[in-house]
N, C-alpha and C positions, 0 to 999 in steps of 0.2 A: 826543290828538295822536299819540300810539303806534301807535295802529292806522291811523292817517290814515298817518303814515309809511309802514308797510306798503305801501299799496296806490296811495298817490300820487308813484311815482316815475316821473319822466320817460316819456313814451311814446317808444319808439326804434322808429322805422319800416322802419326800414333796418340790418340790421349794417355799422359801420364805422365809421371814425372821420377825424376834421379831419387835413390835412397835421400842424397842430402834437404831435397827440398818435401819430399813426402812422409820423412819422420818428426814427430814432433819430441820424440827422446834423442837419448845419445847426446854423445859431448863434441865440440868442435875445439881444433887447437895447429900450432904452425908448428913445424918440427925443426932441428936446427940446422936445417939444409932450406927452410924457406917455403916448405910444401906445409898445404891448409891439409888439415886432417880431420877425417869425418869419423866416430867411432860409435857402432850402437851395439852392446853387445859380444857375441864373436863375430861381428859384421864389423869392417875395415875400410874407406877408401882415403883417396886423398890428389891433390892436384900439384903437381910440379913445372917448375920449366926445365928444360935439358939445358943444354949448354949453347944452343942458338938463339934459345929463348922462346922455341917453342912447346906448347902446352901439354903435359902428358897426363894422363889420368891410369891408373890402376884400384886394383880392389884383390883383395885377399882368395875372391873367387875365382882368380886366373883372370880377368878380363881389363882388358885395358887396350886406352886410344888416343891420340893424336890430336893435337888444330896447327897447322902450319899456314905461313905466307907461301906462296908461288915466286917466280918471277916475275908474273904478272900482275902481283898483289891481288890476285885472289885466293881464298881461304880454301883450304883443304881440309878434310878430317875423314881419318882411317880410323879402324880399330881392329881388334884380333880375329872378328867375323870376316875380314876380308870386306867391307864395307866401305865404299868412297861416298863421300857428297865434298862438291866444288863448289866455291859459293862466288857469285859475281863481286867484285873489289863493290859495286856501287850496292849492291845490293846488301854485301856484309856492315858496310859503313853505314847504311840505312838503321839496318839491325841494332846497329851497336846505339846508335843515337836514342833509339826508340827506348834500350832498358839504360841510358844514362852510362853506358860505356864500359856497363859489366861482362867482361867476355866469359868469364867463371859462368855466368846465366844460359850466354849462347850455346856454351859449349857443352854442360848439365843437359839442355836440349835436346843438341844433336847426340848424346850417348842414348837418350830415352828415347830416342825415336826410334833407334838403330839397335833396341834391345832384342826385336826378337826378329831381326832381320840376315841373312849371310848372304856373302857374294852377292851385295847389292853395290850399283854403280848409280849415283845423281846428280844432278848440275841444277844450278839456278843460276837465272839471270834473264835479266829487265829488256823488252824488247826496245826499238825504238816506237811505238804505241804507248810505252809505257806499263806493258804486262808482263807480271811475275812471270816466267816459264819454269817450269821443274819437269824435268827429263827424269826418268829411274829407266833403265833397261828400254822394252818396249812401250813402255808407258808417256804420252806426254800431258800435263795440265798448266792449266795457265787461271792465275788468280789473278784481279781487277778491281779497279770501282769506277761506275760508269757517273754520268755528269747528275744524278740524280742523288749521290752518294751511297748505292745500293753495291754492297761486295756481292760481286760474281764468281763464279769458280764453273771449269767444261772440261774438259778432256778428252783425248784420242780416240774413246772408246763411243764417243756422244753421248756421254754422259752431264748433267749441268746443274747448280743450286745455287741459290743466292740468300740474301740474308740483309733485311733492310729494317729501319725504327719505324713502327708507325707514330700517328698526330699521340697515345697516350704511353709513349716511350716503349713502348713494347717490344720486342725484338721479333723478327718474323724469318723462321725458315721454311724455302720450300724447296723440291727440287725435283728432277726428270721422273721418277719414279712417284710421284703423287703426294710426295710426305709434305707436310701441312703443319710444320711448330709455331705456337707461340708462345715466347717466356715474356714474363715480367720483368720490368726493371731491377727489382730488389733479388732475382733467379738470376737473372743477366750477371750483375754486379759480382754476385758470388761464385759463379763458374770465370767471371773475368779477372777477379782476387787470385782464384787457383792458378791461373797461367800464369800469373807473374804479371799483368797489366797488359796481355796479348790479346786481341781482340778477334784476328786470323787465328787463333788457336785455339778458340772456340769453337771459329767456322771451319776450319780441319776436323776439331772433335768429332762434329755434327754430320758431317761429310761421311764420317770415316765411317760412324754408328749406325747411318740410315741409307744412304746414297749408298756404301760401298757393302751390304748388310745383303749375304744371301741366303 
């Protein structure tokens, strides 16, 4: 389950984050039906459960989405883009362990990824290898950590980056296209604050900003 951890953390498609976790104003409160409510402004959202128990989010701006179980126990999440990601039961459970069981975090996630996305279809889940897969449409990638602890990331397109510590805790991105980062530990620390403790959502940021940069 250790090494599952590793490598099954959230797919972050997008750097950024939900109004609720990128405002530092506004007031937070539960309403008397049970829903947490975010309020900054004339800006409104808030998180409920329906009557199954599953998660619904809305916002004042017309948008709003979903996290369900399957009958498979794996996690589903729609929204009004028309938007699917399916998440593997092992991979979801991985997820959940990793932020301590907040699913309110997972699921703030999955809306910011899928903020400026429509009629998008995705799936994750663990091969027997042991690698993340994430399917979108025609798209496939597959994230990793090889026996040297170095995260890797390739995709359908032959595209590939990776992201390892050197001997003075450095952090080192490179990838298919030539690009060559290195952060600092005390760099590192602070963009891995911002994710919430996600360390792959970093390596997605980095991915998305230079790798997928045309």
């Amino acid at each position: 389950m250790k090494f599952i951890q590793l490598i099954a953390l959230i797919i972050l498609f997008n750097f950024g984050f939900s109004n609720l976790y990128s405002q530092e104003k506004g007031s937070y409160s539960t309403d008397i039906f049970g829903a947490k409510v975010y309020k900054d402004g004339n800006y409104e959202e808030s998180i409920s459960l329906d009557i199954f128990g599953n998660k619904q989010f809305k916002n004042n701006l017309g948008e709003s989405a979903s996290l369900k179980k399957d009958i498979f126990n794996d996690m589903i999440y729609t929204d009004n883009r028309n938007n699917e990601v399916k998440i593997d039961e092992v991979v979801w459970r991985s997820m959940l362990e990793d932020v301590h069981g907040d699913i309110d975090a997972l699921f703030y996630d999955l809306i910011t990824q899928n903020t400026s996305r429509n009629n998008s279809k995705v799936s994750i889940e663990i091969d027997i290898m042991g690698r993340e897969i994430y399917k979108e449409n025609n798209l496939t990638e597959e994230f990793w950590v090889d026996i040297l602890g170095t995260q890797q990331y390739r995709n359908s397109n032959g595209e590939s980056a990776s992201i390892r510590k050197d001997i003075l805790d450095c952090m080192n991105y490179t990838d298919s296209k030539g690009n060559n980062l290195s952060f600092s530990a005390d760099t590192w620390q602070r963009m891995f604050r911002h994710t919430g403790g996600r360390e792959r959502s970093v390596f997605r940021s980095l991915i998305n900003q230079y790798l997928f940069f045309r």
